[in-house]
C-alpha positions, 0 to 999 in steps of 0.5 A: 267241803274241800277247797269250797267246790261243788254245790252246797245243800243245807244239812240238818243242825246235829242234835247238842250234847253226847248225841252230837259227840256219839255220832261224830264218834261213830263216823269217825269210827265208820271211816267216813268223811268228815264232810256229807257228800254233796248230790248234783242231779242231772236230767236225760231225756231219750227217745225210744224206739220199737226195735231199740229198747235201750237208747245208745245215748242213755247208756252213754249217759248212764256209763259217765256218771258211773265212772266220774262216781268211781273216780273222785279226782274230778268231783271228790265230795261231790256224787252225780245222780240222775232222772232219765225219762223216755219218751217216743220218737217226734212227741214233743209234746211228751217231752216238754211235760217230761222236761217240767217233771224233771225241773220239779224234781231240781236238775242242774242241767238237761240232757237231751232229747235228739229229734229236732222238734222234741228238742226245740220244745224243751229249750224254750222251756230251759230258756224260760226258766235259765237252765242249761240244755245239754246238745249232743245231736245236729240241731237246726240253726236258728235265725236268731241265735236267742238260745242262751241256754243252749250247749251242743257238742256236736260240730257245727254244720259249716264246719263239716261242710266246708271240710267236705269242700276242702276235700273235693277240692284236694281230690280234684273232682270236677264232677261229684254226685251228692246223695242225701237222706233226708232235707237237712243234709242239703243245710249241711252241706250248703258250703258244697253246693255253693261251689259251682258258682266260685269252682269249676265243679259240677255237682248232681244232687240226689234223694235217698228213696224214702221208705224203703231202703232199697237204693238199688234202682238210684245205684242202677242210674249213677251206675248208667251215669258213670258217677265215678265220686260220690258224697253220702249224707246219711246215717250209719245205719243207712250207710251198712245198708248202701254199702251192701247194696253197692256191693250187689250192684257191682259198684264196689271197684277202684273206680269209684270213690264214695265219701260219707258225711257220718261220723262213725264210718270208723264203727261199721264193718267194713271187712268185706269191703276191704280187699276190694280196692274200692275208695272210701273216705271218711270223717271220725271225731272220736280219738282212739288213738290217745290211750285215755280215750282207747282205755275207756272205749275198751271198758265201754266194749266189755259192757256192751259185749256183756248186754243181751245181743241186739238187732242187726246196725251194721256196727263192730260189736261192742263198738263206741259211737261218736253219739256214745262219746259225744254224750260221755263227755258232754256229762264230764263237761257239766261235772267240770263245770260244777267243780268251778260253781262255789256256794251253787244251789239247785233249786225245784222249778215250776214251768207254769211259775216262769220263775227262773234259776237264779245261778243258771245265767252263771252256771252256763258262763262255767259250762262256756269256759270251760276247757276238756280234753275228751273222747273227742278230742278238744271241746270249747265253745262259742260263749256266743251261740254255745257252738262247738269251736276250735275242733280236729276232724281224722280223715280216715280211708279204707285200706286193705288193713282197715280204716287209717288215718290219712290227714287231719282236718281243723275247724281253724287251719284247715285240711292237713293231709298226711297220707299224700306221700304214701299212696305214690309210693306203694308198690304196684304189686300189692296193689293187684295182689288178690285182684279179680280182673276183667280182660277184654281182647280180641281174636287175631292169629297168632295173640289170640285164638280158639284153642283145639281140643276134643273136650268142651274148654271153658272160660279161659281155657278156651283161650291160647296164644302169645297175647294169654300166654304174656297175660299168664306171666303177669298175673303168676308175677302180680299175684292178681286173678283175670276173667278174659272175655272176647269184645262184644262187637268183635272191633278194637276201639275207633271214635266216630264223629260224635266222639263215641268210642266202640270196640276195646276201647269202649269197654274200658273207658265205661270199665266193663273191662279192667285190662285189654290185651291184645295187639292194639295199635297205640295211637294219639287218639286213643292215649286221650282216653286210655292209658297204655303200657310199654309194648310187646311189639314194635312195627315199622317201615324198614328198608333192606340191604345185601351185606358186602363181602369183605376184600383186601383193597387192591391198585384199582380198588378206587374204581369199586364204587362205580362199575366199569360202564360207568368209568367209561362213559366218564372217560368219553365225557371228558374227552368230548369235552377237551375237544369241544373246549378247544375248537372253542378256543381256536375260534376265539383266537382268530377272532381276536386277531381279526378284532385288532386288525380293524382297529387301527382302520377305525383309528385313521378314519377317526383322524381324517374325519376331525381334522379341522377340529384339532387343527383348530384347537392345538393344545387339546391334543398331541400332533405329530408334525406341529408345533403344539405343546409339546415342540414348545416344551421342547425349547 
């Protein structure tokens, strides 16, 4: 056995003598190797149903050991067999006998089954008897992680519900509307609920009806609700079915944005939805853009184009899964895993003896450490609980190409969007190009009327005016397709004192109506709620004047600006004034003159009257006629 790998089984002695020799001639002869080939069996244990009589993951299963047998690079002296049991939906009784039966036969690992309570029974059976259990489905956690045994390769829940956070909170939605299935898609997408305690979101949670999958009437109440984003956690099978509902509901606009959990969004068809600017986003796990995982997903299309047709999924024909390749590289785990176990043995188990596997414990360390690099992209586990780590989630959206990759998300660096740069610069005339939309005016001569004629006109023939004729140019330049229709109560757009809009306005903000062209008013309280274009039309107040006749300046031009009334009423102003300032002035003269005068009697007065005081006091002041101060400084 080369380089010692691959579990050993013991060979029967060759008989001595010619008969050892003839046989190892007749090998040698044959070409056959020189080494027996090792078998490894695995077990699979699908569930059926009525109208799917072959299980995805069976084939899925079936079509990896068929290829790791043809090419002998990864298990050369090794052959991979298998024991497939089928079982129906929610037996888990059926599947733990099936389970027993199949370790009585000796199986290295256990693959399956998918529904929570089947799979449940068959691990505390693997556990029981050290086996490892293959997981390819979303399992419930469980509270006390005692599952040794157990390897899932699907993402874990609170990895994908964070990734939904991370993307609402990219978007800034403030309100998102949540729509799930059934009651684990709540435990899936706990990280989203919480948020409304830590962000300021508003989150309304809604039931898919059960039974029936006539979604029309939940569709009708978000409709009436103006649920603009909304999250769906459902299958892809219940996806195609929404989505055609959605479509009859009229709800499949630009204005909606829909996210669904499902990992297979990438696999449904999506052509008619593709030219209806609708936004839909989406998670794949599958990398179809490495040319390893696009050359086996093309093989794996060329034999299911080959099988019988079969019912109505929603799905590309031919299509892989992420079920499909989540199950493929699952098998190469185990067969990675296998090429590291040396001197391995499988051995028959009893489930009524709970004797154990004696090389399980070591098997699943091998399974734990192991590294691949498969369909869906990069698988280690958590050699704690067995969970799949270190994962990259493409973002893919709809455009009118078809699904593209427009970021990355990873379970440990988080959301990378590639796409942010590329959305802002698209032109805006492929964006309307093939466009259908609702225009809603109203009538005012001369933008809008009813055009004459002696023949009944219909839809928007019946229309003329500069406001149709400004709309026709648009569309001839954008390429888009409109439908005008006149506003129902026939008003523009006023807000009352509740804050309810009506007219034009109404109909836009509750987008009955893409486009308003009309002669409307732009204003402060209306630019709140909608947005306006450049206008076609600007009023204002305006104030009008005669334009002067031009003439040659002459002498007197300086007397222009004022007429000759007004120069002569000029001329008598300043000669009034020149009199009045001058009698002014005579009068102040005189007075003057007047003032002088009493002022040497009140100086005479004023000497007689205080006499005695300057006699008495001589060096106070000067006297004529005395000898004071002045007659002594005369000496």
């Amino acid at each position: 056995m080369a380089s010692g790998l691959g579990p050993r089984w013991p060979r029967r002695a060759a008989p001595g003598g010619a008969g050892g020799l003839l046989l190892l001639l007749l090998c040698a002869a044959a070409g056959l190797p020189r080494s027996a080939q090792q078998v490894l069996r695995i077990g699979g244990i699908f569930e059926t149903v009525e109208n799917e009589p072959v299980n995805i993951e069976e084939l899925a299963f079936k079509f990896a050991v068929t290829n790791i047998n043809r090419n002998r690079t990864l298990m050369p002296n090794t052959t991979l067999t298998y024991d497939i049991q089928r079982i129906n939906l929610f037996d888990s009784f059926e599947a733990s006998r099936r389970a027993c039966d199949q370790l009585a036969l000796g199986v290295a690992a256990l693959f399956g089954p998918a529904h929570s309570s089947s799979v449940s029974a068959v691990q505390s059976i693997c556990n029981a008897l050290e086996v490892p259990h293959i997981q390819t489905r979303w399992k419930h956690p469980t509270v006390d992680n005692r599952d040794a045994f157990y390897i899932n390769l699907y993402p874990d829940y609170a990895a994908i519900s964070r990734a939904v956070l991370d993307l609402v909170l990219y978007y800034n939605w403030k309100i998102v509307t949540v729509v799930y299935e059934d009651s684990t898609g709540l435990i899936r997408l706990q990280e989203l609920i919480k948020a409304p305690s830590r962000y300021n979101i508003k989150i309304k949670i809604r039931q898919l009806p059960s039974g029936n999958k006539d979604a029309r009437p939940l569709l009708k109440e978000m409709k009436k609700g103006k649920e603009f984003y909304v999250i769906f956690d459902c299958s892809h099978g219940t996806a195609a079915e929404i989505l055609k509902q959605i479509l009859s509901m009229g709800m499949m606009t630009e204005y909606y944005h829909y996210f669904f959990t499902t990992l297979d969004l990438f696999a449904l068809d999506l052509e008619p939805y593709r030219y209806s600017g609708v936004n839909m986003t989406g998670f794949r796990l599958l990398n179809i853009e490495n040319p390893h995982v696009s050359s086996v997903v093309d093989k794996w299309s060329m034999e299911r184009l080959q099988a019988p047709p079969k019912p109505e999924t929603g799905l590309l024909d031919g299509m892989m899964t992420t079920e499909a390749a989540l199950m493929y590289d699952a098998v190469y785990m185990v067969a990675v895993a296998s090429q590291r176990a040396a001197q391995m043995t499988v051995s028959s188990l009893q489930c009524h003896r709970h004797k154990p596997w004696r090389f399980g414990p070591r098997f699943m360390n091998l399974i734990k450490e192991a590294r691949w690099e498969g369909l869906t992209g990069r698988i280690t586990f958590n050699k704690t609980d067995g969970l799949r780590k270190d994962f990259d989630l493409d973002i893919i959206s709809l455009k009118e190409e078809g699904t593209e990759k427009i970021g990355v998300w990873n379970s440990y660096s988080g959301l990378n969007m590639t796409d942010s740069n590329k959305d802002r610069t698209t032109n805006i005339t492929d964006s309307l190009a093939n466009r259908t939309l609702i225009v809603t005016t109203i009538l005012e001569d001369p933008y809008v009327m009813y055009k004459k004629s002696d023949k009944p006109l219909y839809g928007n023939d019946r229309f003329e005016g500069y406001c149709l004729d400004l709309l026709k140019e648009l569309s001839n330049i954008l390429g888009f397709i409109y439908e005008v229709k006149l506003v129902s109560d026939g008003k523009y757009g006023a807000q009352n004192d509740k804050g309810e809009w009506n007219g034009m306005v109404k109909e836009l903000i509750d987008h009955k109506a893409d486009l308003a062209v009309a002669p409307l008013t732009i204003t402060y309280v209306r630019e709140k709620v909608i947005d306006f274009s450049k206008p076609f039309m600007t009023l204002g107040i305006s104030i009008l004047y005669r334009k002067p006749n031009g003439t040659n300046p002459g002498v007197f031009s300086f007397l222009n600006p004022l007429s000759p009334d007004i120069w002569m009423y000029v001329l008598l102003a300043c000669l009034g004034v020149s009199c009045v300032l001058f009698v002014i002035a005579r009068i102040r003269a005189d007075a003057q003159s007047s003032f002088h005068q009493n002022s040497w009697r009140n100086m005479v007065v004023f000497h007689l009257n205080h006499n005695l005081i300057l006699y008495r006091q001589p060096g106070c002041l000067p006297d004529r006629g005395e000898d004071g101060i002045s007659h002594r400084l005369g000496r």
